[in-house]
MILUM-667769 format. One record per residue (C-alpha): residue number from 1; residue in one letter; x, y, z. Coordinates in Angstrom, 3 decimals. Example, Ala and Ser with C-alpha at 12.3 -4.5 7.8 and 13.67 -1.06 7.14 Angstrom:
REM MILUM-667769
@nr->1 rest->A u->12.300 v->-4.500 w->7.800
@nr->2 rest->S u->13.670 v->-1.060 w->7.140
***
This chain:
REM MILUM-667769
@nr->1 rest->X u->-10.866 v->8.213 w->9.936
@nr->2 rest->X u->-11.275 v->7.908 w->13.989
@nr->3 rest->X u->-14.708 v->7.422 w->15.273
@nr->4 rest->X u->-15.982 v->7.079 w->18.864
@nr->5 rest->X u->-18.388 v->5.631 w->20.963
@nr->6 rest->X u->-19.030 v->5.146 w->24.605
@nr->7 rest->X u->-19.375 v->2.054 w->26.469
@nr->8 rest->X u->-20.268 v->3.889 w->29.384
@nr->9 rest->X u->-18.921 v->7.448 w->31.015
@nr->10 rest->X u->-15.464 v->6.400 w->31.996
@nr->11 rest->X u->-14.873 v->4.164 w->28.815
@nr->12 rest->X u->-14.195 v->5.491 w->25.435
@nr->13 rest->X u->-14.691 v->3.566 w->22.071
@nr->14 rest->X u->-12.515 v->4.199 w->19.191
@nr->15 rest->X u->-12.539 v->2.435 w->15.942
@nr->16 rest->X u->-9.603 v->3.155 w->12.984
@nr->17 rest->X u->-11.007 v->3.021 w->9.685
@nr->18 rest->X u->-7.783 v->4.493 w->8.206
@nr->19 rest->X u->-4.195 v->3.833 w->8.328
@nr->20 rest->X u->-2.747 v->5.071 w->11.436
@nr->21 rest->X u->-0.623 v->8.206 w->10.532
@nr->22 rest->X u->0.314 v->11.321 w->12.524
@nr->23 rest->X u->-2.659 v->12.908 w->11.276
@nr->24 rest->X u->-4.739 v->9.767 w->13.269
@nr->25 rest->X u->-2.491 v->9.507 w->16.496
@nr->26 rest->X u->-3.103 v->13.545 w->16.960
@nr->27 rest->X u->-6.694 v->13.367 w->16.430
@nr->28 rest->X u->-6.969 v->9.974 w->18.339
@nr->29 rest->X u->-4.739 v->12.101 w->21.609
@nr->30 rest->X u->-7.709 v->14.729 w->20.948
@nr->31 rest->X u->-10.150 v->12.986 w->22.093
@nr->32 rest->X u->-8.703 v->10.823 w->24.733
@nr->33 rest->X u->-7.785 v->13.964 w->26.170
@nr->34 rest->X u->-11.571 v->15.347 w->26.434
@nr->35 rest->X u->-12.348 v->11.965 w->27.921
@nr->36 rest->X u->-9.664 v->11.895 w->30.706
@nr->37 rest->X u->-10.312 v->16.205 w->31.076
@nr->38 rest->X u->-14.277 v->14.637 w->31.826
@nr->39 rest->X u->-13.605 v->11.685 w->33.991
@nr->40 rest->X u->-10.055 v->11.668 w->35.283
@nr->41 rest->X u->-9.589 v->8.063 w->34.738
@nr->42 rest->X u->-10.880 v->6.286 w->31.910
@nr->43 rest->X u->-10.854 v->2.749 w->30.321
@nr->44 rest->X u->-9.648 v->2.864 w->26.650
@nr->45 rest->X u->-10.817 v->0.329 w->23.666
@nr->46 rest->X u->-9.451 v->0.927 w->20.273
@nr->47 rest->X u->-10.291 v->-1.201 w->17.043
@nr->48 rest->X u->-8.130 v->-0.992 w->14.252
@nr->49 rest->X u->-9.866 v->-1.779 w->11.236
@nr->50 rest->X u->-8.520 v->-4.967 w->9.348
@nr->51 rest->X u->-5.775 v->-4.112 w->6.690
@nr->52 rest->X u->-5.042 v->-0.613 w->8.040
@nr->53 rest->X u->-1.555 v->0.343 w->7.413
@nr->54 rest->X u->0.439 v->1.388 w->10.680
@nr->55 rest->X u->3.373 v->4.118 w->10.457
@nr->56 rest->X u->5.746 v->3.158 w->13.468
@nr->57 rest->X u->6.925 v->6.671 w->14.088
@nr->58 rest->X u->4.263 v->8.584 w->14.640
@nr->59 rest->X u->2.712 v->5.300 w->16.976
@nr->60 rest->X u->6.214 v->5.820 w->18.765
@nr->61 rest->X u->4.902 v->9.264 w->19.835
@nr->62 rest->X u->1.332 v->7.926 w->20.546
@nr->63 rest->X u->2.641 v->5.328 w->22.791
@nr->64 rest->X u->4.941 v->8.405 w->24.609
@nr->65 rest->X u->1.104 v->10.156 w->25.171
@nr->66 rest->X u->-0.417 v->6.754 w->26.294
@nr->67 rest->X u->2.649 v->6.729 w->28.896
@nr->68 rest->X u->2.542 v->10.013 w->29.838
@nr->69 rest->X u->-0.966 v->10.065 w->30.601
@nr->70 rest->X u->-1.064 v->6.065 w->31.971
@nr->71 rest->X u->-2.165 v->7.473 w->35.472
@nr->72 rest->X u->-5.541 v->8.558 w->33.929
@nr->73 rest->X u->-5.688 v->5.168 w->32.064
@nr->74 rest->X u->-7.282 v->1.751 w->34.175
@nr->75 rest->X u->-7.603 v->-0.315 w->31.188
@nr->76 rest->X u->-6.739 v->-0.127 w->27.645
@nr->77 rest->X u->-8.115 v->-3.080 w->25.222
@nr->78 rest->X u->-6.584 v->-2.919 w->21.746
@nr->79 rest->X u->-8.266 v->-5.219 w->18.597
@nr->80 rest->X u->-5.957 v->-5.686 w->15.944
@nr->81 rest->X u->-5.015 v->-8.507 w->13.503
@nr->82 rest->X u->-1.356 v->-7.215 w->13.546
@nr->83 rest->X u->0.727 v->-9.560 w->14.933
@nr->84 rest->X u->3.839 v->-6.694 w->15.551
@nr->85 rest->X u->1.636 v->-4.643 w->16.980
@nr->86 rest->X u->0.278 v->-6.917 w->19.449
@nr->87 rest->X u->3.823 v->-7.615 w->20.293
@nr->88 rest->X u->4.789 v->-3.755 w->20.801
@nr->89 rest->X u->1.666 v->-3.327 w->22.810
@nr->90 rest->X u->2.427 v->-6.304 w->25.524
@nr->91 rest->X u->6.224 v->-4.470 w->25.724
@nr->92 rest->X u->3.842 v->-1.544 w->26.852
@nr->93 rest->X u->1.897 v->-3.309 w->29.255
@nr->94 rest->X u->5.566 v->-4.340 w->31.418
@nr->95 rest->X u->6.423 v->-0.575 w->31.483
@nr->96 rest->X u->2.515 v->0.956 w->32.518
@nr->97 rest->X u->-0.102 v->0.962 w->35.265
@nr->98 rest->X u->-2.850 v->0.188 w->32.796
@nr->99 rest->X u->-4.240 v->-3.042 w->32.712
@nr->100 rest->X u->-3.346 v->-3.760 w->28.709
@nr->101 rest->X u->-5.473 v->-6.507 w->26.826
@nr->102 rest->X u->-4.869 v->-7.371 w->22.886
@nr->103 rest->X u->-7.202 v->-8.885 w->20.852
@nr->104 rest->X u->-7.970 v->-10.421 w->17.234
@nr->105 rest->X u->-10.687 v->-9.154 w->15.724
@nr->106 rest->X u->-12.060 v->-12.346 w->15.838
@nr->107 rest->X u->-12.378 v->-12.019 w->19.266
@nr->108 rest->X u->-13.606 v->-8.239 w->19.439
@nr->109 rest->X u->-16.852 v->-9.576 w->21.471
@nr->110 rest->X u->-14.012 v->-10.767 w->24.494
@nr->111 rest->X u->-12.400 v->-6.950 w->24.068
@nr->112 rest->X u->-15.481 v->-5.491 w->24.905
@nr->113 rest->X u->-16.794 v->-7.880 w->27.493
@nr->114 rest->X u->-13.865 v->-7.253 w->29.225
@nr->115 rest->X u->-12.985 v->-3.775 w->28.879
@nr->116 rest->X u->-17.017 v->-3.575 w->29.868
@nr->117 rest->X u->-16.330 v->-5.537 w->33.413
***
């Protein structure tokens, strides 16, 4: 289950409250896609919810989206526990123009401070 919020009319919300499948990614590209359509450049924060399963193939095609469309993107925070996925999502940040911040969810207050500034 994706939901979103906005921060404010270039920054989109999303929080995971299901394990990320192909299902999620597709529905998660749906809406990023109205956002960028809207503003042409956005600022991306996604929470996944603690204990969520991740399936690494379909994120391997999310990540090809979030790389294709990286002009459109100034700054993606990402709140996870998952220490893997924090590491593939600095690998991300060498090869994109984003700005790329990861998170605990300890420290979800910092995400959206600074994917706020």
């Amino acid at each position: 289950m994706v939901s979103k919020f906005e921060f404010s009319g270039d920054t989109l919300g999303i929080m995971i409250k299901s394990d990320l499948n192909d299902a999620v990614f597709r529905e998660m590209q749906v809406i990023i896609k109205e956002k960028i359509s809207e503003y042409g450049k956005i600022n991306l924060f996604i929470e996944v919810e603690k204990g969520r399963h991740i399936d690494l193939i379909p994120l391997m095609k999310h990540l090809k989206f979030e790389i294709g469309n990286d002009k459109h993107l100034k700054k993606v925070a990402v709140v996870t526990d998952k220490e893997w996925f924090k590491n593939v999502l600095l690998v991300k940040d060498l090869i994109m123009n984003a700005d790329i911040e990861v998170f605990t969810t300890g420290d979800r207050m910092k995400a959206i401070s600074w994917i706020a500034e």
